[in-house]
Chimera marker file (.cmm) of the C-alpha trace (Angstrom):
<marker_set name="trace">
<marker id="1" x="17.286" y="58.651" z="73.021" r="1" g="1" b="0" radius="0.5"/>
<marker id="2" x="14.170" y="58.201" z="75.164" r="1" g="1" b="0" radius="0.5"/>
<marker id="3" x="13.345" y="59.959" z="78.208" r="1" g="1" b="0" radius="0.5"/>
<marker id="4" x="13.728" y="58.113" z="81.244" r="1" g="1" b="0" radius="0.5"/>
<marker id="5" x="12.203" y="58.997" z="84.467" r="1" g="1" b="0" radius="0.5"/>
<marker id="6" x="14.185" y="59.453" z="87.720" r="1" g="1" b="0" radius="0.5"/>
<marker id="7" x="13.901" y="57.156" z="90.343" r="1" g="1" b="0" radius="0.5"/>
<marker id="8" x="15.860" y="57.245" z="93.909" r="1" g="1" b="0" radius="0.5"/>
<marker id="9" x="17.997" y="54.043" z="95.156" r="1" g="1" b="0" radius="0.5"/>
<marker id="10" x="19.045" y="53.694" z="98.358" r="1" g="1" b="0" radius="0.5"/>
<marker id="11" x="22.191" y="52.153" z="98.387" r="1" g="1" b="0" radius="0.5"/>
<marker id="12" x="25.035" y="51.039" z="100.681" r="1" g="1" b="0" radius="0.5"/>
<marker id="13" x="28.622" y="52.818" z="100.645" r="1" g="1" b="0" radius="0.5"/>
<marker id="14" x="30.814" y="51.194" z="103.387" r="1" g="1" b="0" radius="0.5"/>
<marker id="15" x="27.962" y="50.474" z="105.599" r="1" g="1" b="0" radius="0.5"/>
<marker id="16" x="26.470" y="53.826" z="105.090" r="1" g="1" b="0" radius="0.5"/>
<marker id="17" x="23.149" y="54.354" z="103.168" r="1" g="1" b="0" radius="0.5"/>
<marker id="18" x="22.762" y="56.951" z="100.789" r="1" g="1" b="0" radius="0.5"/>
<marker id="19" x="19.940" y="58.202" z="98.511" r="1" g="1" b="0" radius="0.5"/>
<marker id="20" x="20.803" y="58.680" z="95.291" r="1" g="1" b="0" radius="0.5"/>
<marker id="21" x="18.846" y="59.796" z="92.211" r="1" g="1" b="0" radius="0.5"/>
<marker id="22" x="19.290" y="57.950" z="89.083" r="1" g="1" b="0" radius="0.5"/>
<marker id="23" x="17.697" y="57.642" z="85.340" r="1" g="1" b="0" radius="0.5"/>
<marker id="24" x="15.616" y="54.558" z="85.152" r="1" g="1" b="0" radius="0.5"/>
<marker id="25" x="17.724" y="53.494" z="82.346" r="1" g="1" b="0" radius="0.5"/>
<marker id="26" x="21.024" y="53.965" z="84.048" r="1" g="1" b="0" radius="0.5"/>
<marker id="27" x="19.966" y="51.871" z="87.439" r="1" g="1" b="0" radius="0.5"/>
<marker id="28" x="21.677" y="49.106" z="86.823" r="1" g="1" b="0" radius="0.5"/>
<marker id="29" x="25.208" y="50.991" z="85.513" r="1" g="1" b="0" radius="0.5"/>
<marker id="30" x="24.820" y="52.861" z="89.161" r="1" g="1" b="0" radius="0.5"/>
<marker id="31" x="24.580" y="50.057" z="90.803" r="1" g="1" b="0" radius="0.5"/>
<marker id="32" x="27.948" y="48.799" z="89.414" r="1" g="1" b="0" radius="0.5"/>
<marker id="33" x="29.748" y="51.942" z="90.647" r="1" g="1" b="0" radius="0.5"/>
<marker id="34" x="28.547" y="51.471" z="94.080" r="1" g="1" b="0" radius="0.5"/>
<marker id="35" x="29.683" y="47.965" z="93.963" r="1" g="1" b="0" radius="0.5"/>
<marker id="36" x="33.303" y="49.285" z="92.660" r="1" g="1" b="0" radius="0.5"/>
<marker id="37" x="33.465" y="52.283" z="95.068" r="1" g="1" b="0" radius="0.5"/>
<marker id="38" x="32.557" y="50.257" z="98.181" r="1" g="1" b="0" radius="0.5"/>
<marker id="39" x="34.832" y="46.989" z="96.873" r="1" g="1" b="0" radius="0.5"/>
<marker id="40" x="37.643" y="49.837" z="96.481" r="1" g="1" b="0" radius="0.5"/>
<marker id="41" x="36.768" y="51.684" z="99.642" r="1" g="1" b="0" radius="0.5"/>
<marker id="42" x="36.396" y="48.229" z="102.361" r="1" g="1" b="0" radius="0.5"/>
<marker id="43" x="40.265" y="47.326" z="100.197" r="1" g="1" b="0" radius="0.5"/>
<marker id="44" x="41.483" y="50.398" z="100.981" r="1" g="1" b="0" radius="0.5"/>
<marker id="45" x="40.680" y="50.594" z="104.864" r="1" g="1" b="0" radius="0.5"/>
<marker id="46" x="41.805" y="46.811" z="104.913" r="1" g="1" b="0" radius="0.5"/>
<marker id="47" x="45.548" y="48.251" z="103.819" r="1" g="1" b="0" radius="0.5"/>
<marker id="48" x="45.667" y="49.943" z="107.179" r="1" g="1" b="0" radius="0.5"/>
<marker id="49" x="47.088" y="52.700" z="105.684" r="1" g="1" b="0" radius="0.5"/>
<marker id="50" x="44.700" y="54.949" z="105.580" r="1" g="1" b="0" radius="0.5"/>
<marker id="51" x="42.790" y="55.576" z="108.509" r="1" g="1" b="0" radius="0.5"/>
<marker id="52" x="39.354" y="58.185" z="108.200" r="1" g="1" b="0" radius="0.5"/>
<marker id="53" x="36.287" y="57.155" z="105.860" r="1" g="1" b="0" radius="0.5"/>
<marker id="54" x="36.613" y="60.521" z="104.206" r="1" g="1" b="0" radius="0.5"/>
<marker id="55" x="39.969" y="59.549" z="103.341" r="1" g="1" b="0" radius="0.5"/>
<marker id="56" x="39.263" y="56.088" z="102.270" r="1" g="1" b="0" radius="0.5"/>
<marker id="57" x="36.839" y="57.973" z="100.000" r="1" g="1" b="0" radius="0.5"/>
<marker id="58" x="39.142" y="60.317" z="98.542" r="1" g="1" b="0" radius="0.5"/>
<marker id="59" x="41.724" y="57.596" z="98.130" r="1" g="1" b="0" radius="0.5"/>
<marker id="60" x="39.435" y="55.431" z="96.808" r="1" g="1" b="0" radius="0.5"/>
<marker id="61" x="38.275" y="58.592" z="94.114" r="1" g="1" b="0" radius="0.5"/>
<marker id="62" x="41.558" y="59.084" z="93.339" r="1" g="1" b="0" radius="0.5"/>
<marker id="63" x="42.539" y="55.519" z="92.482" r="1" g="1" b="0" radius="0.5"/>
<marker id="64" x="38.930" y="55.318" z="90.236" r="1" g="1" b="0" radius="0.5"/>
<marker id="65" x="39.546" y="58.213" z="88.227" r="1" g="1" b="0" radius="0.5"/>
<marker id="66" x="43.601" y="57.362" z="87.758" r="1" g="1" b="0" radius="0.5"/>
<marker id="67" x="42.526" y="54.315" z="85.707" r="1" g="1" b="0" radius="0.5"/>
<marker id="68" x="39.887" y="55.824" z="84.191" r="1" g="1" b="0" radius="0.5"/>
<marker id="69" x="42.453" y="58.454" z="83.086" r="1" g="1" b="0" radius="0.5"/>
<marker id="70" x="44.706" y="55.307" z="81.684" r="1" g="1" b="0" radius="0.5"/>
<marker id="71" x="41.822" y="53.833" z="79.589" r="1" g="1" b="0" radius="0.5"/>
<marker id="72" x="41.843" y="56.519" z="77.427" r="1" g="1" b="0" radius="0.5"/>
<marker id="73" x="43.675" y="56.141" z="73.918" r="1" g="1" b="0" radius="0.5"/>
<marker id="74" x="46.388" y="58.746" z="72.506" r="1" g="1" b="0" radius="0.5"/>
<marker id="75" x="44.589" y="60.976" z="70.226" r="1" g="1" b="0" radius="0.5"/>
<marker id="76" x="41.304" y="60.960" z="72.268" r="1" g="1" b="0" radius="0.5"/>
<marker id="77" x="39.306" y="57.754" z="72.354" r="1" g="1" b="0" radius="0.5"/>
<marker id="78" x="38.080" y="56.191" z="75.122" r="1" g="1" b="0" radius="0.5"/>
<marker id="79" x="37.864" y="52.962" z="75.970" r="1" g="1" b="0" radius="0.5"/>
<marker id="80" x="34.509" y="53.030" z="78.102" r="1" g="1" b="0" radius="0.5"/>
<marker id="81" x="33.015" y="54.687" z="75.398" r="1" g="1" b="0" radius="0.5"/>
<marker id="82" x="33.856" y="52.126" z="72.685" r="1" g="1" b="0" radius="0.5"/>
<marker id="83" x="32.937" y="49.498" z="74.554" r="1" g="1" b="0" radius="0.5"/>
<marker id="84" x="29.537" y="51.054" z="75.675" r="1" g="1" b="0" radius="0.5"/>
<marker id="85" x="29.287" y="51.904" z="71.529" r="1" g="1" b="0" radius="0.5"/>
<marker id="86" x="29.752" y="48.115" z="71.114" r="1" g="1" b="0" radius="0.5"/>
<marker id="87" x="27.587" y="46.564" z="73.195" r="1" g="1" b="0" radius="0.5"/>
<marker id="88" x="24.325" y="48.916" z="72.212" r="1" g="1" b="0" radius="0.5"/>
<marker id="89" x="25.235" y="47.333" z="68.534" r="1" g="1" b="0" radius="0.5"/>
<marker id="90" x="25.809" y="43.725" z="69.447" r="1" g="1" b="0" radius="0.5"/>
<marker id="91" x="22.197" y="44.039" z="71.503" r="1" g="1" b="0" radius="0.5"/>
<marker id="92" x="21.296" y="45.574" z="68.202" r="1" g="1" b="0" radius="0.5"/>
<marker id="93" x="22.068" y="43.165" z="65.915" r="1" g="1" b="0" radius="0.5"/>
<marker id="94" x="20.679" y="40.395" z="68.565" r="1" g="1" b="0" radius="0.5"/>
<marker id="95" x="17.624" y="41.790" z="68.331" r="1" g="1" b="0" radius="0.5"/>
<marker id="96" x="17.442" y="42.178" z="64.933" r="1" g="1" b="0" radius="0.5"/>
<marker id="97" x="18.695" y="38.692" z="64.016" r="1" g="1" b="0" radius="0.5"/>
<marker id="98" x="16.354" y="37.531" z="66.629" r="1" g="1" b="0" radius="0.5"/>
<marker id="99" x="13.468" y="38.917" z="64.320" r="1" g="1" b="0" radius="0.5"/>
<marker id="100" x="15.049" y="37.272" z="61.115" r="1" g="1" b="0" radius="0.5"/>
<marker id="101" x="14.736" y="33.208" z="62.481" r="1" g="1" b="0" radius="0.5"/>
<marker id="102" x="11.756" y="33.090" z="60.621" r="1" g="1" b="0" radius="0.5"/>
<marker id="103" x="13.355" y="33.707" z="57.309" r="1" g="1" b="0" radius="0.5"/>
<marker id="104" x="15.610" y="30.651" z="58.046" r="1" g="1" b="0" radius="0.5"/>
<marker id="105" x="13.745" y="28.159" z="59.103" r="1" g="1" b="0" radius="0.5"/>
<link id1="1" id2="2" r="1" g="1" b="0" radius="0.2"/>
<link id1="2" id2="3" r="1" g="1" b="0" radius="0.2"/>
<link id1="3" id2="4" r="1" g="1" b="0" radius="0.2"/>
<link id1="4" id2="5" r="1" g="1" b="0" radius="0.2"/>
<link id1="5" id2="6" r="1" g="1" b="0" radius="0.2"/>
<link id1="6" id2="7" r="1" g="1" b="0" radius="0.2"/>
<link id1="7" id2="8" r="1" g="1" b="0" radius="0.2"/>
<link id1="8" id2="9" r="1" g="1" b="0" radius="0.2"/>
<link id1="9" id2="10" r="1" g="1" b="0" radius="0.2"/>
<link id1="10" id2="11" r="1" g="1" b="0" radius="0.2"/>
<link id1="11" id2="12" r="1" g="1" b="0" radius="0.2"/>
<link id1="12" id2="13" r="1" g="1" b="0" radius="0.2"/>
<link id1="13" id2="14" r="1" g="1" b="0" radius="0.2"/>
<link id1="14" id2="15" r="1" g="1" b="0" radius="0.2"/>
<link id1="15" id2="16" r="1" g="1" b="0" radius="0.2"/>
<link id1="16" id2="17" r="1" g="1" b="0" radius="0.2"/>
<link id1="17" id2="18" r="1" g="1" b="0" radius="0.2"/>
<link id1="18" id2="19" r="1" g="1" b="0" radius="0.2"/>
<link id1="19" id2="20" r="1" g="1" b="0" radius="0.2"/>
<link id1="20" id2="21" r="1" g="1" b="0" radius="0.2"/>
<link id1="21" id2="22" r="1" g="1" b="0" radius="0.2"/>
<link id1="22" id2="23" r="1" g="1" b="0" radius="0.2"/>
<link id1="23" id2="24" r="1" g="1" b="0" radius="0.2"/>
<link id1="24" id2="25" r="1" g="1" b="0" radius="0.2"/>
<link id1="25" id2="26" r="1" g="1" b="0" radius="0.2"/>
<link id1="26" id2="27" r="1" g="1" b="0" radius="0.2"/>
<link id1="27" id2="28" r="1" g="1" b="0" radius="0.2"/>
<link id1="28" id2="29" r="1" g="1" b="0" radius="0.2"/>
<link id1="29" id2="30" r="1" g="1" b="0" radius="0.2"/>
<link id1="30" id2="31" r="1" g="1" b="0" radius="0.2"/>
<link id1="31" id2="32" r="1" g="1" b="0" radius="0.2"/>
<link id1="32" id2="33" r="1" g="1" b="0" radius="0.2"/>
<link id1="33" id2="34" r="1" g="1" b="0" radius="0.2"/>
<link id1="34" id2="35" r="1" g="1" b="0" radius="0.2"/>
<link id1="35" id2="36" r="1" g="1" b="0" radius="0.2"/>
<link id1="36" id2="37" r="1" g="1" b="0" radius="0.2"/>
<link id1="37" id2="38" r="1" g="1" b="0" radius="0.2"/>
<link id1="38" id2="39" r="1" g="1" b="0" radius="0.2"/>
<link id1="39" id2="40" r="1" g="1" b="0" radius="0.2"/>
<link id1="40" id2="41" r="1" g="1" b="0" radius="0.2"/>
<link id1="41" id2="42" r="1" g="1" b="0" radius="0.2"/>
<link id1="42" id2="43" r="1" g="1" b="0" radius="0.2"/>
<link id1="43" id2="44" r="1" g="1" b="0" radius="0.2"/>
<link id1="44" id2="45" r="1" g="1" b="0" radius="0.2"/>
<link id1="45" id2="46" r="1" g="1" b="0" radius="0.2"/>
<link id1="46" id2="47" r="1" g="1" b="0" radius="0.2"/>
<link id1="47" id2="48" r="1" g="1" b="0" radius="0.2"/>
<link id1="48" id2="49" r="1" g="1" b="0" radius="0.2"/>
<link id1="49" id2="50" r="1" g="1" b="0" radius="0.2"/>
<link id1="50" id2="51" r="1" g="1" b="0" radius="0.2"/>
<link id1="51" id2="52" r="1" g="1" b="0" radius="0.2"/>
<link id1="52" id2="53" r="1" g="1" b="0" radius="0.2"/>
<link id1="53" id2="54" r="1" g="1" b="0" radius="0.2"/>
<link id1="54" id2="55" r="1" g="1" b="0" radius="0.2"/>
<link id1="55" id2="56" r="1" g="1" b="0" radius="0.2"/>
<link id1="56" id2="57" r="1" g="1" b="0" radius="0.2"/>
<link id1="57" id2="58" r="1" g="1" b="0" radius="0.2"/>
<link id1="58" id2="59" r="1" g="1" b="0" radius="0.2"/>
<link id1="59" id2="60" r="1" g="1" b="0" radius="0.2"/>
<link id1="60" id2="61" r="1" g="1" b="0" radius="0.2"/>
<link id1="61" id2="62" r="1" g="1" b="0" radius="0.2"/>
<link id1="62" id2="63" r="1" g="1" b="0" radius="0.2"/>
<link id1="63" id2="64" r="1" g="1" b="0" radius="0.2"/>
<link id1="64" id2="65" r="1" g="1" b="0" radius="0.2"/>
<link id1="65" id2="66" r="1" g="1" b="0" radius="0.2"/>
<link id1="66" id2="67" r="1" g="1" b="0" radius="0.2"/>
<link id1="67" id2="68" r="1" g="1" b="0" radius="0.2"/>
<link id1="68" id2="69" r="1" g="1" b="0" radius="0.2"/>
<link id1="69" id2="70" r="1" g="1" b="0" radius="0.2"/>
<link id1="70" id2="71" r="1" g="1" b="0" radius="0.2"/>
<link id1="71" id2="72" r="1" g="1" b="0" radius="0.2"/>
<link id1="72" id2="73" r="1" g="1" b="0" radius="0.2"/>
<link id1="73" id2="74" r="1" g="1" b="0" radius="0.2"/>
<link id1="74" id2="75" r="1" g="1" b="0" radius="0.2"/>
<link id1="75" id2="76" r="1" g="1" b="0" radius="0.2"/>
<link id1="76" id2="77" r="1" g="1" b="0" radius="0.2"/>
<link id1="77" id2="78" r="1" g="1" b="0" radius="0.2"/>
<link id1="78" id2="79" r="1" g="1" b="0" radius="0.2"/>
<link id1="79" id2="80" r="1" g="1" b="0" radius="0.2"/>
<link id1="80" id2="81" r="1" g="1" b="0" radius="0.2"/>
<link id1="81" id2="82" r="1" g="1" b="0" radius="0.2"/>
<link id1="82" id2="83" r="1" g="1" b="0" radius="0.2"/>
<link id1="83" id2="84" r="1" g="1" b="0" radius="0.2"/>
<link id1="84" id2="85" r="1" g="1" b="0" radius="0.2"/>
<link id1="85" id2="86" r="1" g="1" b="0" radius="0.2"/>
<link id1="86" id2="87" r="1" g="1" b="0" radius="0.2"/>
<link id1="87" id2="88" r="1" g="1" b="0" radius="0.2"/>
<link id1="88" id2="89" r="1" g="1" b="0" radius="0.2"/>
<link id1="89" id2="90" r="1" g="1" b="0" radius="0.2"/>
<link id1="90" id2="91" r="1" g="1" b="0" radius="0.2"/>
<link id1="91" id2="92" r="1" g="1" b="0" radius="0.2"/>
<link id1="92" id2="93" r="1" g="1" b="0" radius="0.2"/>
<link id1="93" id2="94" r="1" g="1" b="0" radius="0.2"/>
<link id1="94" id2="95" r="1" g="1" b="0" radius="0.2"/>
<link id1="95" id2="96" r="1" g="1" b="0" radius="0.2"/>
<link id1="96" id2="97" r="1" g="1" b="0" radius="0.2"/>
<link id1="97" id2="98" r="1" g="1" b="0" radius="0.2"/>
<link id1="98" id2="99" r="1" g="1" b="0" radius="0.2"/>
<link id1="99" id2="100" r="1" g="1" b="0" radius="0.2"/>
<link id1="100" id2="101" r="1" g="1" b="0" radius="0.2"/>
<link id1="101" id2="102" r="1" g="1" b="0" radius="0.2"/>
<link id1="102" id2="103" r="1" g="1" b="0" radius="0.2"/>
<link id1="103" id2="104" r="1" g="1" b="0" radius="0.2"/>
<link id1="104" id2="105" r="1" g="1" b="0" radius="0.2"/>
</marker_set>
């Protein structure tokens, strides 16, 4: 694994900004959780049920991490991982096979 440096995002969390330090490498992965937390978060408040932005957050946590808990396969696999596992080797073999059109041509 390389060594990334660490770079700081500002990013937006129910109309709040926050500052949060991230691996170069993982920037783009970040940015997808604050897209799901704040998606989660604005759904949440919409209910009407839950009334506080420290509760929408803790709701919203709580919700995350239950079907995070449900991707997980009996015996100890998890789904994220697998998939994660998958897509470094299909971007392998891309790149690889990318490198090989000259042999069939």
């Amino acid at each position: 694994m390389s060594e990334a440096g660490i770079k700081q995002l500002d990013v937006s969390i129910m109309g709040r900004e926050f500052r949060v330090a991230c691996p170069d490498d993982e920037e783009a992965t970040l940015i997808q959780a604050v897209e799901l937390l704040d998606q989660r978060m604005h759904e949440i408040r919409a209910s009407g049920k839950v009334v506080g932005l420290e509760k929408i957050a803790i709701m919203a946590a709580l919700n995350i991490t239950h079907e995070y808990l449900h991707t997980r396969v009996d015996g100890g696999f998890d789904i994220a991982t697998i998939q994660r596992r998958i897509a470094s080797m299909n971007s392998t073999i891309d790149a690889v096979m990318g490198e090989q059109t000259e042999l069939f041509s």
